[in-house]
N, C-alpha and C positions, 0 to 999 in steps of 0.2 A: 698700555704704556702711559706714564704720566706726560703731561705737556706744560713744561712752563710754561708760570704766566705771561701771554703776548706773544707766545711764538707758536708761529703756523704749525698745522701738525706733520705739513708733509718738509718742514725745515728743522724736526726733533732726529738728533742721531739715534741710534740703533743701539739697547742697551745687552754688548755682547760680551764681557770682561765680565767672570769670574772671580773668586779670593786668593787662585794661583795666578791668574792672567796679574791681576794688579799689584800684587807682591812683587813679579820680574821687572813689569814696569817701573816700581819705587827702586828697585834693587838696580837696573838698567842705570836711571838718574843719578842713583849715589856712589854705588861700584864704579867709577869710572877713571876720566884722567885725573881726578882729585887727587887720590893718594898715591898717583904715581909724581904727582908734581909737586901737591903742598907740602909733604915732610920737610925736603929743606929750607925753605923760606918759613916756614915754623919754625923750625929748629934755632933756627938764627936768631929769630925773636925771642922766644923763651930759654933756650938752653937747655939746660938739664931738668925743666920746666916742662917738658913737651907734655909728657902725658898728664900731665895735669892741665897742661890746656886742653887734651883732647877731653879728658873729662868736664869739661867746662861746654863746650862745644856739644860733650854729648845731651849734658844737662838742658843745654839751653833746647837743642835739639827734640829731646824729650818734649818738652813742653810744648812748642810748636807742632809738635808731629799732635799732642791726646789735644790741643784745642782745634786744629784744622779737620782733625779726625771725628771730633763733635759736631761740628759747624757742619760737616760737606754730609755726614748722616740726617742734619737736619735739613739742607739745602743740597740736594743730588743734581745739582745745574752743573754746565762748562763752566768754568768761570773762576774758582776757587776764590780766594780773599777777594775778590773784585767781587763777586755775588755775597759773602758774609758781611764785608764793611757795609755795601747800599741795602742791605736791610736790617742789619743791626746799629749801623751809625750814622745812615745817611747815605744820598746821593756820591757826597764829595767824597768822603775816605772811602769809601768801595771803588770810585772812579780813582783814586792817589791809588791806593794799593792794587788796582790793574795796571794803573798807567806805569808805577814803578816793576812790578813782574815784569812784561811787556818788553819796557826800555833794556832792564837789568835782564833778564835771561835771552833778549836776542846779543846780546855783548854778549852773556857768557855761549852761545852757540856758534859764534865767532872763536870764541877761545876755542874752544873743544874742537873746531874742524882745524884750526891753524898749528895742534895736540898733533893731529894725525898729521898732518904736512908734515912736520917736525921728526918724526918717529921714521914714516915712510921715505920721505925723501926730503932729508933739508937745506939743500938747495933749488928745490921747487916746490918747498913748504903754501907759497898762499894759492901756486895753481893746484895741488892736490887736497887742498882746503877746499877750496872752489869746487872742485870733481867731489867732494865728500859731499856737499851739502847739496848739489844736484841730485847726485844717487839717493840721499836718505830723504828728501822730500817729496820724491817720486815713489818711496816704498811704504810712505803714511796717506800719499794720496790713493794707494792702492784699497787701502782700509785699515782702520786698528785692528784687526785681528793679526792682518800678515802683520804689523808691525811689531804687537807684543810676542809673535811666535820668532821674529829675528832676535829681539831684546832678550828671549827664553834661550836659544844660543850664546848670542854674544856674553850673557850675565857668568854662562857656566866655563867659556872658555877664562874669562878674565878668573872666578875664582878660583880655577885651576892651575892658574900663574901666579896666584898671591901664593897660594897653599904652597906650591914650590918654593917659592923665594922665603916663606917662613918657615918650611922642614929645611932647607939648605941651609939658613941661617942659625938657627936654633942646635942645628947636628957639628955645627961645625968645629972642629978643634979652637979657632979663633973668636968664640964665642964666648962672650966673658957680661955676666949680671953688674958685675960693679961700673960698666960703663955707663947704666942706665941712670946712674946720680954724678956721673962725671961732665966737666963743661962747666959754663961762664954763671956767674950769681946770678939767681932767678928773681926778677921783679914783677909785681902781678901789672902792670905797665903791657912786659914782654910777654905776659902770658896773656893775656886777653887778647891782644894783638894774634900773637899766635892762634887761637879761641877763634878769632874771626876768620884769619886765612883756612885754617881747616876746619869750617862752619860751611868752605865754599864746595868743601869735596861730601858732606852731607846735606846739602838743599836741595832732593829731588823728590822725597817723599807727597810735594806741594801736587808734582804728577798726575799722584792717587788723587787727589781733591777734583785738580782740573779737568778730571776724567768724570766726573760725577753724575754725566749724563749718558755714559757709556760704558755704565757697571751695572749689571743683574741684580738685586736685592742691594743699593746701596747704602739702605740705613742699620746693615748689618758687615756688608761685605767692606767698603771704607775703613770703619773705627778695627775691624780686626786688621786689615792688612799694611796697614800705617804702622801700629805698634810692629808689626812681624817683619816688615821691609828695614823699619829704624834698627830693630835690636840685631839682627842679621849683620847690620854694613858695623855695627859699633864693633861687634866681637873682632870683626874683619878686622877693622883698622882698627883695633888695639892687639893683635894676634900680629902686624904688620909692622907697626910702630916699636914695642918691643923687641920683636925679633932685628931688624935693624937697626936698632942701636944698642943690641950687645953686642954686633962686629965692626959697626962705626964709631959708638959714641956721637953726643950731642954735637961736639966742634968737628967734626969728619962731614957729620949727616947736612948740618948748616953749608958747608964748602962744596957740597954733591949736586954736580948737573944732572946727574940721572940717579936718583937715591938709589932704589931698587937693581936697577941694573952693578952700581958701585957696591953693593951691599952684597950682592952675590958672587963678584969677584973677590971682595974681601974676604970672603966665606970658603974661597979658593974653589967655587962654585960658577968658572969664566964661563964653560960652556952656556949655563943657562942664561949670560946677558943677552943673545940675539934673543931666545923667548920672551925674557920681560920687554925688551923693544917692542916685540910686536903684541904682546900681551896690552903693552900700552895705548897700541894705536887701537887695536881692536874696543879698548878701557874709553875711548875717548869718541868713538864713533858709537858704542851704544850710550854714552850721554847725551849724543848730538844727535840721536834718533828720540829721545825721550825729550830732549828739549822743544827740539823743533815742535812733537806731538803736543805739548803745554802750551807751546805759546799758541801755536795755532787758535788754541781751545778758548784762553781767554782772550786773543783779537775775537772772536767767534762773539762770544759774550757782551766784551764792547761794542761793535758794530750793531748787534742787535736793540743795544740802548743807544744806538747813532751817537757816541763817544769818537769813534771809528766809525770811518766810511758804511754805510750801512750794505753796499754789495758786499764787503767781506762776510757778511752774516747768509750766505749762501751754502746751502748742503749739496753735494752731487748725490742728484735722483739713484746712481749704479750704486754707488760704493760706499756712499750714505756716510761723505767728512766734508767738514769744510771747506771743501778745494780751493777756493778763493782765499781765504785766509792763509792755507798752506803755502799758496803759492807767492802769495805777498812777503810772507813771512821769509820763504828759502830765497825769494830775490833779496832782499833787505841785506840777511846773515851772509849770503856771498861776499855783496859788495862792501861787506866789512871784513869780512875774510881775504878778501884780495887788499885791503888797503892799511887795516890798523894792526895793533900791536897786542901782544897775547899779556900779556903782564897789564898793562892800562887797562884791558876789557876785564879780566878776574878782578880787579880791586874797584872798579865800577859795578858790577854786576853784583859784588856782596854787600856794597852797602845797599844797592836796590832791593836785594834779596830780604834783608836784616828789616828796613821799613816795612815791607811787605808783612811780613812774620807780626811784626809790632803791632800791625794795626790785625792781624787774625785774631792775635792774644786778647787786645781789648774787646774785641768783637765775640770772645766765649765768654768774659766776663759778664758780659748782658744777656746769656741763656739762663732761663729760667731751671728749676732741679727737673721739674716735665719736659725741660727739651733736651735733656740730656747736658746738661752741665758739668764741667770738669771740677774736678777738688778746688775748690779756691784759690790754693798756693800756684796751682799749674800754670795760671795765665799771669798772675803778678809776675815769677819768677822770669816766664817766656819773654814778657814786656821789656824787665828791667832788663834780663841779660842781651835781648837783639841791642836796645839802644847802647848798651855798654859796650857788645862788640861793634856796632855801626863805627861809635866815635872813637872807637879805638884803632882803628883802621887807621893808614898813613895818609897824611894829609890831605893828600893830592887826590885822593879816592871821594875824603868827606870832602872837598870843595866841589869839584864836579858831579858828583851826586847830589849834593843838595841841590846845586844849580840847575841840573837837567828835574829836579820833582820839581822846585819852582818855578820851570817855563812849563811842567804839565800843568800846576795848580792855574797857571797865567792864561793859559789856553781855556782850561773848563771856566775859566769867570768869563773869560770875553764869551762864550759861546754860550754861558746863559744870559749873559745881559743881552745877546744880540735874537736869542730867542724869547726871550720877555717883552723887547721892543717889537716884535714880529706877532705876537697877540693882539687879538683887537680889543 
């Protein structure tokens, strides 16, 4: 077994994940409450635009997935863009694009457990948020294996609920093609915006990266199961997105508190909305099982380069994960789970996501064609489209996101200056 460099070898995880373990993993991530929730608040944005933002989304997608897919073959560490930026850019953007993962996926693991409150019981939404993140941070401290064999469940129930809701959709007498261009003038404004919202229900593939010390062969097994997990969730939600707005159309689907659910009814298909409820909640707790496993991975990483407390860089002897970080991490996600709001944490968490991405992008563009280098266009593209969707995001996302990386960037100067003056 390899041992990164500087880390003890009895604190290296156990590389037990497969090219099917990592595929359910990515699929876990991105199969979730995403496209139970983003379609209408896309749809609102873009109109009769939608799948063209989704194609934007997946484009952008694309490219992030074959540069993070290059990078974590070359670098098989926990860590993902936080291990690519500090050795292909430097200390600092490897330390930005951790610190923003980190900030931005423990919000969105907030969203996703507040998903299933919502679903299960919404009038005890933040205490069964609360009981969701207990339970799934206790079944990753068991080990990644039990975890990806939950994730191998929960992936197959969810796409057995999409599959429904698009044969019911698609069969149904009320099912009409021409809806698909019907709805309000599209501006590429409302569609990048759009682009970004449903960019948040595809950012889990990063997963596969941050698993990179916990894959069998991963300068093989990685760059395959990133393309395989991406092209999977895209068919999905465009297989999802169509069939739902030929019996809503764009102006219905934008007005939809529960798309899927309303889209089955219109379908004259009522029986099957209790399923998509709970199809959702199930959708939303294997995000927040694959979340919590990520973030863990890179606080792991961090603490190791004392960014983070350096006890969270502890392995448990038994069960060979982070325990410490696990456990930091599910305390953290509760006490945002009981406190904030599911809407402010998605539109925080995707500009986090989006920098993150940007700084992988530049970070393939400095592999050499021997380290496995992506086609040129791939990282350009990746770059220009995160920032394009970052700032295209509603306001209130890009102020507060930029605010929270600039007290991370304010944090890592003070802590070199003060370990520079601490040199003799």
């Amino acid at each position: 077994m390899t041992v990164p460099e500087g880390v003890p070898a009895g604190a290296v995880l156990r590389r037990r994940l497969g090219v099917g373990d990592a595929v359910v993993i990515g699929l876990g991530s991105m199969i979730g409450a995403g496209i139970f929730a983003a379609l209408a608040p896309a749809a609102a944005a873009a109109g009769s635009g939608l799948l063209v933002a989704l194609a934007v989304a997946g484009v952008v997608a694309y490219c992030n997935a074959t540069s993070s897919a290059r990078l974590a073959a070359r670098y098989p560490a926990s860590g993902g863009t936080y291990v690519y930026g500090r050795e292909r850019l430097g200390p600092f953007w490897g330390y930005l694009a951790g610190w923003g993962f980190v900030v931005g996926k423990t919000a969105s693991c907030a969203a996703m457990a507040l998903t299933v409150g919502a679903y299960v019981r919404p009038g005890q939404a933040h205490a069964v948020a609360v009981a969701a993140v207990v339970a799934l941070t206790a079944v990753n401290y068991a080990g990644v294996r039990k975890s990806a064999l939950l994730t191998r469940v929960i992936v197959a129930v969810v796409l057995a609920v999409l599959a429904a809701v698009v044969v019911a959709c698609l069969t149904s007498a009320s099912a009409d093609t021409a809806r698909l261009a019907a709805g309000p003038d599209v501006t590429w404004g409302g569609v990048l915006q759009a682009a970004g919202l449903l960019f948040f229900a595809f950012a889990g593939y990063a997963r596969i990266a941050t698993l990179g010390e916990e894959v069998r062969d991963p300068r093989r097994t990685i760059p395959r199961a990133i393309p395989i997990a991406l092209g999977i969730t895209l068919v999905v939600y465009a297989s999802v997105a169509v069939a739902v707005l030929t019996v809503l159309g764009p102006r219905e689907l934008a007005d939809a508190t529960a798309p899927l659910s309303d889209a089955v009814r219109a379908a004259g298909a009522g029986g099957l909305a209790p399923v998509v409820r709970a199809g959702a909640a199930v959708a939303a707790l294997g995000s927040l099982l694959a979340l919590i496993l990520g973030v863990s991975r890179t606080t792991l990483a961090m603490a190791r380069d004392r960014h983070l407390p350096h006890a969270l860089a502890a392995v448990h002897p038994r069960f060979h994960v982070p325990h410490r970080a696990e456990l930091a991490v599910g305390t953290v996600v509760a006490v945002l789970a009981a406190t904030t709001d599911v809407r402010a944490a998605i539109g925080f968490s995707s500009f986090g996501v989006l920098v993150y991405y940007a700084i992988a992008n530049v970070s393939a563009w400095t592999l050499t064609p021997a380290e496995g280098r992506p086609a040129r266009p791939v990282p350009v593209i990746g770059l220009v489209g995160c920032l394009a969707l970052a700032f295209a995001l509603p306001a209130s996302s890009v102020i507060r996101g930029t605010a929270v990386l600039a007290l991370g960037a304010t944090a890592y100067g003070i802590r070199r200056t003060v370990t520079a003056h601490r040199r003799p």
